[in-house]
N, C-alpha and C positions, 0 to 999 in steps of 0.2 A: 417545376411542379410535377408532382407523379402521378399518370393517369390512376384514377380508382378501378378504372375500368378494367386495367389489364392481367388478362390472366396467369395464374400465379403456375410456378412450374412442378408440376404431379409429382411427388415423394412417395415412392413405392412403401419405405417405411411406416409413413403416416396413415397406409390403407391398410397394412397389412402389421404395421406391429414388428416387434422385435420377436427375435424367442427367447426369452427370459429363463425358460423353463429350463433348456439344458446348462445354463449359465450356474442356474441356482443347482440342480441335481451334480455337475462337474465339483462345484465350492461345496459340498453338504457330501459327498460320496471322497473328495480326495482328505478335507480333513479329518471323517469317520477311519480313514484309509490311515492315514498319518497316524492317531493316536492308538488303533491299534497293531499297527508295527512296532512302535515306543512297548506298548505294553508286552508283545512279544519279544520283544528283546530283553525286556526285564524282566519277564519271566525265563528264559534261558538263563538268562545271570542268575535267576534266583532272588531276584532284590522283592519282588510282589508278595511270594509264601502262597501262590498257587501250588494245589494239589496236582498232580502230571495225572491222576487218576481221574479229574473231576474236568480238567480244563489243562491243554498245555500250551507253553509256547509257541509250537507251531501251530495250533488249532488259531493263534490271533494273528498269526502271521496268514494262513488260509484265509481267515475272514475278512482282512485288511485284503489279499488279494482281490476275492471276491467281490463285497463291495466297490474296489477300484474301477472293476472289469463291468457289473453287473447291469448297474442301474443305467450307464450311457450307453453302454452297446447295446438293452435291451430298446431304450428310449430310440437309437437316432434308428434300429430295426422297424421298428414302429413307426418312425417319419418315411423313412424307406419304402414303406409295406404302401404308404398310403399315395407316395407319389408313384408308386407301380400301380397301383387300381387309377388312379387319376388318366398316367397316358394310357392306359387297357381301354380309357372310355375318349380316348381323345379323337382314332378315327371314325366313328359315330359321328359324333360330332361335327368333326369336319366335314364329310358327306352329307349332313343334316346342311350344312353350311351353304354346301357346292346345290344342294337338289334344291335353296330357298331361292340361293343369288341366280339360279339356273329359269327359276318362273318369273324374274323381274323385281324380288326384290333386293333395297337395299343391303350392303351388310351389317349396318346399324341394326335395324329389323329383325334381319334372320336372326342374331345374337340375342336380341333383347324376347325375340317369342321364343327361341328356343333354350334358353337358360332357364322359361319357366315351365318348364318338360322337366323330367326325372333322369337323370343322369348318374348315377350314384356318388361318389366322393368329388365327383365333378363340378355338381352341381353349384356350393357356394361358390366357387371358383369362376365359373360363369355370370354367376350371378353380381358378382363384384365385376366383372369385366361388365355387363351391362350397367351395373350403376357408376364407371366410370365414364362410359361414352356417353350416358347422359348428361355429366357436368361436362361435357365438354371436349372429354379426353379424344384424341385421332384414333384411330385403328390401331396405328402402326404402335402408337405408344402403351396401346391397350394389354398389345400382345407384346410387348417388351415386358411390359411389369408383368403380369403372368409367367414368361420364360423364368426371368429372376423368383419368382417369390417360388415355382417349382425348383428352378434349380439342378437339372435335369439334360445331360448332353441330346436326348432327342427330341424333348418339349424348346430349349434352346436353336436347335437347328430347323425345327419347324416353323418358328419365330422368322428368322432370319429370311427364312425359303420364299415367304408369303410376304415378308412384307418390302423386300428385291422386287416380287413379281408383282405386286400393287404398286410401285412406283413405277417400274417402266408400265404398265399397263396392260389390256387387253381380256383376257376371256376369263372372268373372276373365279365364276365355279370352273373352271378346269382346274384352277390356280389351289382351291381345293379339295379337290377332288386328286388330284398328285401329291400333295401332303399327307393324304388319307392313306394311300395306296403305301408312301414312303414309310409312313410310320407302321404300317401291317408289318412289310417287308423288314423292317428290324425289329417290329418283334418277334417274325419267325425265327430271323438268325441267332435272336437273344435265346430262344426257347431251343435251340437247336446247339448252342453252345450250352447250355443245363444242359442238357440231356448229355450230351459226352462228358461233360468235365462232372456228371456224379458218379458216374462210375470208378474215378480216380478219387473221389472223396468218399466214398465207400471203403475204399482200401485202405484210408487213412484212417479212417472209425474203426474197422475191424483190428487193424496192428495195436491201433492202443491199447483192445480191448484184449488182444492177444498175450500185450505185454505187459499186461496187469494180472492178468492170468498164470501167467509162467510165473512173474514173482511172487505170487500168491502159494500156488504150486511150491518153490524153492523154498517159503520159508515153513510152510507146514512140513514139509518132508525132512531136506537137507537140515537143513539152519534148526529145526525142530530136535532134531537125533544129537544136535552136535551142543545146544543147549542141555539136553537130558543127559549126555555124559559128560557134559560141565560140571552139571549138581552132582552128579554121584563121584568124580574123580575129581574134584576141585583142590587143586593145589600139585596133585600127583603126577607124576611121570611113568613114563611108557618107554623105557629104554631110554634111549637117549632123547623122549620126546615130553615134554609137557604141554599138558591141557591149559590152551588158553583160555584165559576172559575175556568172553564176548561179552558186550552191552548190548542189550535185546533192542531198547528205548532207542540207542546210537544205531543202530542199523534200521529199524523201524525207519526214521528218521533220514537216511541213505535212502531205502528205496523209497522214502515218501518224494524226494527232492525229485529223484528220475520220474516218477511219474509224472508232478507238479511239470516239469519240462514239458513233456510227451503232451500232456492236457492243454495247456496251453500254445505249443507250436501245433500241433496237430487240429485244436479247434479254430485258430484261426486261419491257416492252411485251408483245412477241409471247409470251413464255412465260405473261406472266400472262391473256395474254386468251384462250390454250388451255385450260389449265388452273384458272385462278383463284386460284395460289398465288403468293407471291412467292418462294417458293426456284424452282419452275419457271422462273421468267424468269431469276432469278439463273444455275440452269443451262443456257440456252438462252444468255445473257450471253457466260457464260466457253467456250463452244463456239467464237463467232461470235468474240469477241478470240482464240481460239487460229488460230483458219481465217488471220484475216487478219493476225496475225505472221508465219505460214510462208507467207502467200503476199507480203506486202512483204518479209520476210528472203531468198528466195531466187527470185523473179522483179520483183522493181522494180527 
């Protein structure tokens, strides 16, 4: 016979939900992705009867990248952004924690009045942790499902730190109140590693913009002189030399590919070595390919 009584085992899931969201944007951005690659290639072939003047094939080859790139690296930037403001507000907290359990009370308590304080992206986060020590849940398990649903190597290690030192025992707000203190100190060292490594990604913003520059340069100038005595000596020779057929479109197309390169290792390079994430680069990525279609689509 099975007790009614006995309590059933906490599914992080079940409180928090799946994320549907990137599931649907990844399925809705890679098939968007898929069929305009298809169409880009059939407009190269020519099988569509696209105008090269109105729309071309690379332009759905771009926008198939784009979209590939755009909508999950913006999105998981955006989940990123919000678990950085979450632990920015985490040693707060924990010192709210350490100065409650330090006057006598429990840590049930201190959790449950201070989740209904203002905390900014914190706050629901808290607030679910309190409504699960209310059904019942332990601490220790409180702050497990928390670590996971952040997701987070230093919300993860904070987990771990407190709930080691609430098993063997002893002086609770100290326990955190050195949480608090830990988590400061990585994020000085966090904010201390930005700061050098943008300097290095500065330099990688500047080159591309360098290098779009120069070819920009080479084809107004060079490649422009050498086009103009195309049309006027076409077919003709110069000695032992004839004027070749360049294809404007075909080299257009050359340097569009180099750049396309440069924009995308360069945006995710330089965004990761700002930030340390890789949706940041992915979004830095899809910036630097937009910049330099609208600048080949309408000055090359």
């Amino acid at each position: 016979m099975t007790n009614p009584f006995k309590r059933k085992r906490y599914n992080v899931k079940q409180a928090y939900g799946k994320d549907t969201t990137i599931l649907i944007l990844t399925a809705a951005s890679s098939g968007s992705s898929i069929l305009l690659f298809l169409f880009g290639a059939l407009t190269l072939m020519g099988v569509t009867g696209f105008s090269e003047d109105v729309i071309s094939g690379v332009d759905f080859l771009v926008f198939g990248v784009l979209l590939a790139i755009g909508p999950v690296g913006f999105y998981n930037h955006l989940k990123a952004k919000k678990k950085k403001d979450i632990e920015d507000q985490l040693p707060d907290f924990l010192r709210e924690i350490s100065s409650s359990t330090a006057s006598g009370m429990t840590i049930f308590d201190a959790i449950k009045s201070i989740s209904k304080g203002e905390h900014g992206r914190l706050t629901p986060e808290l607030q679910r942790m309190s409504s699960q020590l209310s059904w019942g849940i332990s601490v220790k398990d409180a702050l497990d499902n928390f670590a996971k649903k952040i997701n987070t190597n230093s919300v993860k290690r904070m987990a771990i730190t407190i709930n080691k030192a609430l098993e063997i025992g002893g002086n609770t707000s100290a326990v955190f109140d050195a949480a608090a203190k830990e988590m400061d100190q990585a994020k000085r060292v966090e904010q201390q590693r930005k700061a050098e490594m943008s300097m290095y990604s500065i330099v990688i913003f500047i080159s591309f913009f360098v290098f779009l520059s120069v070819i920009l340069i080479i084809d107004i100038t060079i490649f422009q002189a050498i086009f103009d005595l195309q049309d006027e000596m076409a077919g003709q020779a110069i000695g032992n030399m004839r004027i070749a057929d360049i294809d404007h479109v075909l080299l257009k197309n050359m340097f569009f590919s180099f750049i396309m390169v440069q924009s995308i290792g360069g945006g995710l390079l330089g965004g990761f070595m700002t930030d340390g994430t890789l949706s940041s680069g992915v979004r830095y990525g899809f910036i630097l390919v937009l910049v330099s279609f609208f600048i080949f689509k309408f000055m090359f």
